[in-house]
LUMPATI-501993 format. One record per residue (C-alpha): x, y, z. Coordinates in steps of 0.2 Angstrom, whole numbers, plus 5000, padded with zeros to 4 digits. Layout:
% residues N
XYZ;...
END
This chain:
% residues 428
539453635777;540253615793;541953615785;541553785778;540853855793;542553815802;543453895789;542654055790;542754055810;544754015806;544654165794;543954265806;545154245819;546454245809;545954425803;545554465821;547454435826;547954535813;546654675817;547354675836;549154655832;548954835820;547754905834;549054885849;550554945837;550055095842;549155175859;547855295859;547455395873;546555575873;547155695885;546355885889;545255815875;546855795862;547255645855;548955555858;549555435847;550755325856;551755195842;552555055846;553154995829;552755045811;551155005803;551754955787;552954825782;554254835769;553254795756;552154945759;553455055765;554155215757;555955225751;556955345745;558155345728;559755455726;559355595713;560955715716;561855835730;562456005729;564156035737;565055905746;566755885753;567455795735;566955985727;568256085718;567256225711;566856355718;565256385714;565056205721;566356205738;564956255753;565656275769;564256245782;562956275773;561456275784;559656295774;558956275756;557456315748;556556295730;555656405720;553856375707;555456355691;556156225701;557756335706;558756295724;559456395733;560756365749;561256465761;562856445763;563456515778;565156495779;565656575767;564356715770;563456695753;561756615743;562156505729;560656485716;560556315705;559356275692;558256125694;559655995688;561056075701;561856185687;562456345696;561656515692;561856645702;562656705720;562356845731;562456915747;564156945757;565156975773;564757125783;563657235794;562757355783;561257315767;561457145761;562757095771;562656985785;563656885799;563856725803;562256735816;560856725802;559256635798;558556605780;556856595774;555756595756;554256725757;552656665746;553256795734;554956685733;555956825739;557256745747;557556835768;558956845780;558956895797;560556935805;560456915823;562057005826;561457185816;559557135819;559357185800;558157095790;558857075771;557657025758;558156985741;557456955725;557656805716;558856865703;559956935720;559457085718;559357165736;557657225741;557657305757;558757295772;557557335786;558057325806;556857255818;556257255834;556057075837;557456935835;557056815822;557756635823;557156515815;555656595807;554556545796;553556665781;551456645779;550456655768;549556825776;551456895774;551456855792;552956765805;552856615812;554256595827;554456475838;554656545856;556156415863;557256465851;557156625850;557256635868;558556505874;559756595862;559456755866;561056825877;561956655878;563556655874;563956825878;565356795887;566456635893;567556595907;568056435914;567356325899;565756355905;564356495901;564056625909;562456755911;562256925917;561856915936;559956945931;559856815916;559156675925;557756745934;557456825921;557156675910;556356595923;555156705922;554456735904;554656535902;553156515915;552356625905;552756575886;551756505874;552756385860;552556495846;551856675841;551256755823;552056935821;551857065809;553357115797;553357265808;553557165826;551757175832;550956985840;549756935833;549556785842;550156645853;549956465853;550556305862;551256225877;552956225884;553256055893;553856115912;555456065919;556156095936;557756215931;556756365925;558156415918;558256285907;556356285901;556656375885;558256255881;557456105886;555856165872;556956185858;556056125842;556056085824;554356165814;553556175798;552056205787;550956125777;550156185760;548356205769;549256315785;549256175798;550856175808;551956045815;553656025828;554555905834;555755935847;557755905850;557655845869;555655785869;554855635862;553455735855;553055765838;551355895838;550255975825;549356135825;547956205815;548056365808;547356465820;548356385834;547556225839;548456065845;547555945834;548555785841;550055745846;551255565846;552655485851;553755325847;555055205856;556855275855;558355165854;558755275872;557955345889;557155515883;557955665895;556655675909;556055825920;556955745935;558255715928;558855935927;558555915948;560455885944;560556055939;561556185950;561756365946;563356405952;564056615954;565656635945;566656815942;566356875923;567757015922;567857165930;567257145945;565557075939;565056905946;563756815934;562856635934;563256495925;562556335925;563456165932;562655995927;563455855934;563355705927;561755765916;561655705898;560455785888;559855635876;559555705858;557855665850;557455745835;558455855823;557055895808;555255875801;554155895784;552855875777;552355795761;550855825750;550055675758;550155765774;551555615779;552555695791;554355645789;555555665805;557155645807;557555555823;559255505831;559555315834;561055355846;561755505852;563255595845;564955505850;566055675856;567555675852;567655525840;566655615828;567055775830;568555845818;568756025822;567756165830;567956365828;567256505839;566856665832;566756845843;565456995836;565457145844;563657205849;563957355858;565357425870;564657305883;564257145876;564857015863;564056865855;565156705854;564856565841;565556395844;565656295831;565756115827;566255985812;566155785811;567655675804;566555595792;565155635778;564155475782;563455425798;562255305805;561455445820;559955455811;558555385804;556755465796;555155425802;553555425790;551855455803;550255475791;549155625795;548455565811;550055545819;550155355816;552055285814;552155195795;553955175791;555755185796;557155245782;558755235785;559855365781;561855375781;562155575783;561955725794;560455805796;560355975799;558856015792;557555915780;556456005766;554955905755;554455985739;553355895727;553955715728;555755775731;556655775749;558055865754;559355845765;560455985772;561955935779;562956065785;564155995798;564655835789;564755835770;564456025768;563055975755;561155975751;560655785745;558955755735;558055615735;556355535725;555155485737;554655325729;552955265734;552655085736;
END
């Protein structure tokens, strides 16, 4: 009898240990009456892990066909048959595959009027599966059917980068993005950007004021607004500094993770912050002292114009994430950097592209490729529904953007291999 009853209080503490060592894996704390799930390490162990399993990629740099040869091709989506669809933006197009990556279909082209676009755009699936483009250059919003038909080619009076179609018909943007973009790039002098003499105060001042996202009408009007913008000490910079990755779930909750935070929050429909996490990064996350580095500096634009660009000594702005989704399980996936971007060892080439906006402005692209189509920057993250960290999978490309349909992950990789990559998620 005593034998057994020191068994059980071995038992006991043994489960004990094992119950602390889980609890203290991760930190929670409740903030303004929000949880916040700090991890340390991942709940499960390989055993219990998720993994992934190659099923087959779409373009490539090893493609010779046509109909297969992407050239940064920057978003993908699939419809209820099954059928993908990649946006492939460098060669100002939509390629349409069947389930098993057999091409089908391509539409869309270069230009300014219907159904053309520039090299400026953003792509989305409505619930109806039509397939959008906005071009940020014309401000046109194309919307084709699924057979590339074109639909409609309707202007608008809000930019929309990044945006994300509802199920009300409604459109979800993410504030930051929409904003940090909006008049960079205009013009540049010196290697540096540089604003129109009134830009900063001016972005100063709608970032004090700026919620994270808004819901618009197709026809521009705000619905609503939602979320928090981390402040930082270069006003300027607020909306830069916020940049984020987003996406939907099938029962409307929304979740982001951001490129320069270690933050990773979801949303309920209607807007509120349900919790939000965090996790221990390979390096020292950008902080808000750090942009007291910041100078804004007055430089001459042309013409006798003298605008403001910004000057950052010595300031590093340490990449977080670069993509989230969600699964059926309500497992968000992120894609998180385990170092930063070696410039210019991996950097094979860059390109700038010049649009004309008006008679007064114009819009420069810059951009960038890597040497190699296989890489070790990232990793994905697997947090359950409550914001809990479960697994780490490695992962050997870029990531540009990450898409889960069904028990099928996607990679886009845009810059790197030129190729979307599916995976099975293979539970365990």
């Amino acid at each position: 009898m005593k034998k057994q009853l020191v068994a059980v209080i071995m038992m006991t503490l043994i489960l004990s240990a094992l119950f602390i060592v889980q609890v203290f894996a991760q930190k929670i704390d409740t903030i303004d009456g929000v949880r916040v799930v700090h991890n340390e390490k991942p709940k499960l162990d390989d055993k219990q892990a998720l993994r992934l399993e190659f099923s087959q990629k779409i373009g490539g740099l090893d493609a010779t066909d046509d109909a297969y040869t992407l050239y940064l091709p920057t978003d993908m989506a699939k419809d209820s048959e099954g059928n993908i669809y990649v946006f492939d933006k460098g060669n100002f197009r939509v390629q349409k595959y069947n389930a098993g990556g057999e091409y089908l279909t391509s539409f869309g082209r270069e230009g300014y009027g219907p159904g053309e676009f520039s090299f400026r755009v953003h792509f989305a699936m409505k619930e109806n599966e039509h397939i959008v483009i906005y071009d940020d250059i014309t401000n046109l919003l194309h919307e084709f059917q699924p057979d590339g038909k074109l639909v409609d080619s309707k202007r608008m009076n809000i930019r929309l980068s990044d945006m994300r179609f509802l199920s009300t018909g409604d459109i979800l943007l993410p504030v930051p993005n929409n904003e940090s973009s909006a008049g960079f790039g205009r013009m540049q002098f010196s290697g540096r950007l540089i604003f129109p003499p009134d830009r900063f105060a001016e972005m100063a001042s709608r970032a004090k004021n700026a919620s994270l996202f808004t819901i618009h009408t197709l026809d521009g009007k705000e619905k609503s607004s939602f979320g928090k913008l981390r402040d930082y000490p270069a006003d300027h910079m607020i909306f830069n500094m916020n940049k984020l990755f987003f996406t939907t779930d099938a029962n409307g909750n929304i979740y982001a993770t951001f490129l320069y935070q270690n933050r990773i929050d979801k949303y309920s429909p209607e807007g509120k912050l349900l919790f939000s996490c965090d996790r221990e990064l390979n390096f020292r996350e950008t902080k808000p002292d750090d942009l007291k580095k910041v100078k804004i500096v007055t430089e001459n634009m042309g013409g006798g114009v003298v605008g403001r660009s910004v000057e950052e000594p010595s300031l590093i702005l340490m990449s977080v994430s670069q993509s989230i989704a969600v699964d059926a399980q309500e497992r968000i996936w992120v894609a998180t950097f385990r170092r930063q971007l070696k410039t210019p060892d991996e950097i094979a080439s860059s390109g700038q592209w010049t649009y004309k906006v008006d008679d007064f402005n114009k819009i420069t692209v810059n951009q960038i490729t890597y040497k190699s189509d296989t890489t070790d920057l990232y990793q994905l993250e697997v947090f359950d529904a409550e914001g809990v960290l479960l697994c780490i999978i490695p992962i050997n490309l870029y990531v540009s953007k990450m898409y889960i349909y069904g028990d099928k992950l996607y990679i886009v990789d845009e810059k790197g291999g030129m190729q979307v990559v599916e995976y099975s998620i293979i539970e365990p």
